[in-house]
N, C-alpha and C positions, 0 to 999 in steps of 0.2 A: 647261498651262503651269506650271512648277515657279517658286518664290519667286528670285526677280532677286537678286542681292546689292545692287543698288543699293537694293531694297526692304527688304530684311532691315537692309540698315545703318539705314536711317532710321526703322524700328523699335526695333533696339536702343539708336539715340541717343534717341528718345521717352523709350522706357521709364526709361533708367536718368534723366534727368532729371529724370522725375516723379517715380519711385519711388525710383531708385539701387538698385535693381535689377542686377544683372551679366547680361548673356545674352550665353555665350560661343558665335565660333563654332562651327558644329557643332549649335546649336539651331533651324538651320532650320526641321525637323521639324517644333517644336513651335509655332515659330512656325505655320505651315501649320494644322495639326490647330485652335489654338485662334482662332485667326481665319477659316475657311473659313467657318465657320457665322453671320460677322456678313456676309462678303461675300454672302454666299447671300441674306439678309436685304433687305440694299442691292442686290438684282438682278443681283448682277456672276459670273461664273464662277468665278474665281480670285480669291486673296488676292494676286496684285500689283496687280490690276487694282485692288481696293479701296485699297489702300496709294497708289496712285501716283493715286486719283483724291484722297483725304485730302489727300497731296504738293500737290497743282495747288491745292487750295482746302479750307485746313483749318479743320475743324471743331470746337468742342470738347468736344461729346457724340462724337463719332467716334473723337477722340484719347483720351478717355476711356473709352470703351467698347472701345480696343487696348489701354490700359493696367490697364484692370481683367480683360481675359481673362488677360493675361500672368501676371499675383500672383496669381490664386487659387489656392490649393494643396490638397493631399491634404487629410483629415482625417478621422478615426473617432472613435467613442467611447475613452474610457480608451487612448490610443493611447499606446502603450512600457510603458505599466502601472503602473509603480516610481514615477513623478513623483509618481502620485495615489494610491498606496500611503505612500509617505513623507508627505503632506499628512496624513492621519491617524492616523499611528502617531509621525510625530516634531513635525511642522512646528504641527500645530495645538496641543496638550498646551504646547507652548514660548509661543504664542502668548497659550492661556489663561491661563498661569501670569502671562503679565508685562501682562497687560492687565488695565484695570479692568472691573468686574462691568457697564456700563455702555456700556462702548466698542465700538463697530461694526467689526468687522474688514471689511478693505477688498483689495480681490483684482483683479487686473490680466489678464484673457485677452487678448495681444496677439496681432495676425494672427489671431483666430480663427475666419477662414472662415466657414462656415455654423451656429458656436454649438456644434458636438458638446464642444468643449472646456471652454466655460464650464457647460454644461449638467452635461457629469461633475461639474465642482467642486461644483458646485447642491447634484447628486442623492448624493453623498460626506458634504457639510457638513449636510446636510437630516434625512439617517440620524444622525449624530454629535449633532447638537445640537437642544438642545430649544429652539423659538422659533428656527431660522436665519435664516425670512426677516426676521425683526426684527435681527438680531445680527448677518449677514453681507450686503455692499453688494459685488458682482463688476460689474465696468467688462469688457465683453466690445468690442475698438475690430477693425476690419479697415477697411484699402484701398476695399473696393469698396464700392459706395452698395448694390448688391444683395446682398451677404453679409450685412451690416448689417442692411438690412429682414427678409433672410429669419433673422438673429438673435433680431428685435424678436420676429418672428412666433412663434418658438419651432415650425414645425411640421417635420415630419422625415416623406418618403415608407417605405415597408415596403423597399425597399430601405437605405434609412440608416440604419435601425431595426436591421438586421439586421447591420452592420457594429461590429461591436463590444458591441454594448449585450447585458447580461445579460439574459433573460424575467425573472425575477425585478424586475427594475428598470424594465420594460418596463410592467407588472404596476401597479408600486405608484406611479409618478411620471410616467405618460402618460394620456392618455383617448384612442380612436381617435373621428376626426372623418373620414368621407365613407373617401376612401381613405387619409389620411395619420393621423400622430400627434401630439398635439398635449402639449409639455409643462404640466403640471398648475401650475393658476396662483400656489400659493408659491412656486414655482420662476422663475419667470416674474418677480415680487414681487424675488426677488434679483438678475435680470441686468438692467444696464442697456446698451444697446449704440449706438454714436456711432461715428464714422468717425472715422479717426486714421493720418497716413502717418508711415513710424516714420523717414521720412527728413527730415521736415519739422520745424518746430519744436512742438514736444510741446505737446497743450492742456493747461488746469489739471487736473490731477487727482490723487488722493489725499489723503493719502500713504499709501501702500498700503503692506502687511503683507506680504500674496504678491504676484510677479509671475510669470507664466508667458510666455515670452518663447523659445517652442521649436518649432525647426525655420525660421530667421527668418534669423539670422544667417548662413548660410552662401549669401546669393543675393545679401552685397555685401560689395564690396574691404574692405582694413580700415579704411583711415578713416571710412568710416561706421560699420563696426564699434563702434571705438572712440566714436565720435560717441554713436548709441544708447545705447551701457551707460553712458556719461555721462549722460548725460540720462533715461535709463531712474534712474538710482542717487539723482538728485535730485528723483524722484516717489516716492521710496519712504522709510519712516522705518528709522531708524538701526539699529534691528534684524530689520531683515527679512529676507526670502528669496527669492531671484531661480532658477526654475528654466528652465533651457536642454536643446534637444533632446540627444540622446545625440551625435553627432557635432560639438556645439559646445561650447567652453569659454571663460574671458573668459583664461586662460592665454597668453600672450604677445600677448594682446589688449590688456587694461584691467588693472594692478597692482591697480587698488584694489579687490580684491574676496578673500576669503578662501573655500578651496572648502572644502567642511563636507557628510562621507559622510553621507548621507539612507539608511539600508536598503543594499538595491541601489542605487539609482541617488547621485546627486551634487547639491547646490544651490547656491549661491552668498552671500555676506553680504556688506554694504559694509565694507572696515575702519573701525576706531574712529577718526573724525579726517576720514576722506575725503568 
């Protein structure tokens, strides 16, 4: 039995509620793939069968656990490259320069999935600077309660490992544990990881220096767009730097932001006054 449209819609009105999320149609599909394995779970054959039993008498570990398959997304090590490239050859040097000998730089991984993100930043800032874990504090926040934990945990199977990450890096900022890897505990000392929907109202945090805030933007309309980078701009201090996926820009988004060439790739600044 293929997904109902009567079930697919009442997933996608879930989703974007909770998350504001877009799932256009045509994502059936995906719907299908990433919930067959809860219905499987719950005994059921099918994923309308699970959906429409939800429907009848909802749950809210249930509707949770449809809305956390939905947003979890790709991710690898150093994914695009240039972001984390540009962080220490432009973004940190600017940072040193205007910071005092004292001050904690404060670093934002949003959406980041299962930590490969925050983890890059770690293993970047850890090489660059003498004392990081003392000097650098990274707020790694994701959607789901389980990206989160398996953040906190820091551990990565031989398959995740292998996805991006240098041997060299593998080498000097992992220990292997049983069959998995485990990041090395200053690393670990730097991330802190908390649940955060980026569609809701923002917890206290910062004011951060970097945010990274990529590959996010483009799975809602614009008013949340716009919503976000607002409220993304007012966790951050006045000179800071907002990096966005390659396919997103706050350009006929959010005015208030000033785009500033990073290397390769591109970052973001609040203007002066906004």
């Amino acid at each position: 039995m293929t997904l109902t449209t009567t079930s697919f819609d009442w997933v996608r009105e879930l989703v974007h509620r909770e998350s504001a999320i877009v799932l256009q149609p045509g994502k059936e599909y995906l719907v299908e793939a990433r919930l067959l394995p809860i219905a499987r779970q719950a005994g059921l054959s099918d994923v309308s069968q699970f959906v429409d039993a939800v429907r009848r008498r909802p749950d809210p570990a249930d509707m949770r656990r449809i809305v956390e398959a939905l947003t979890t997304n790709e991710t690898s090590w150093f994914r695009d490259g240039d972001p984390f490239t540009g962080l220490t050859s432009t973004v940190l040097p600017a940072l040193l320069a205007a910071r005092g000998p004292n001050e904690k730089l404060q670093i934002w991984s949003a959406a980041c999935s299962s930590g490969q993100e925050p983890y890059t930043i770690a293993m970047l800032l850890e090489d660059a600077l003498p004392n990081a874990s003392s000097r650098v504090a990274i707020t790694a926040t994701d959607l789901s309660r389980e990206m989160v934990a398996r953040t906190a945990a820091g551990r990565f199977s031989q398959l995740e490992v292998n996805r991006g990450l240098p041997a060299p890096m593998l080498v000097r900022h992992f220990t292997r544990v049983g069959t998995e890897w485990e990041v090395a505990a200053p690393l670990r000392r730097m991330v802190t990881a908390r649940e955060c929907n980026l569609a809701a109202p923002l917890p206290r945090m910062g004011p951060f220096d970097v945010v990274y805030l990529r590959n996010v933007l483009i799975y809602f309309d614009l008013p949340t767009k716009q919503s976000i980078l607002r409220r993304v701009r007012e966790l951050m201090r006045p000179d800071g730097w907002l990096f966005l996926g390659a396919a997103e820009t706050t350009l006929g988004v959010d005015d208030q932001w000033e785009r500033v060439v990073v290397g390769r790739s591109s970052a973001y600044r609040p203007l002066k006054g906004a």
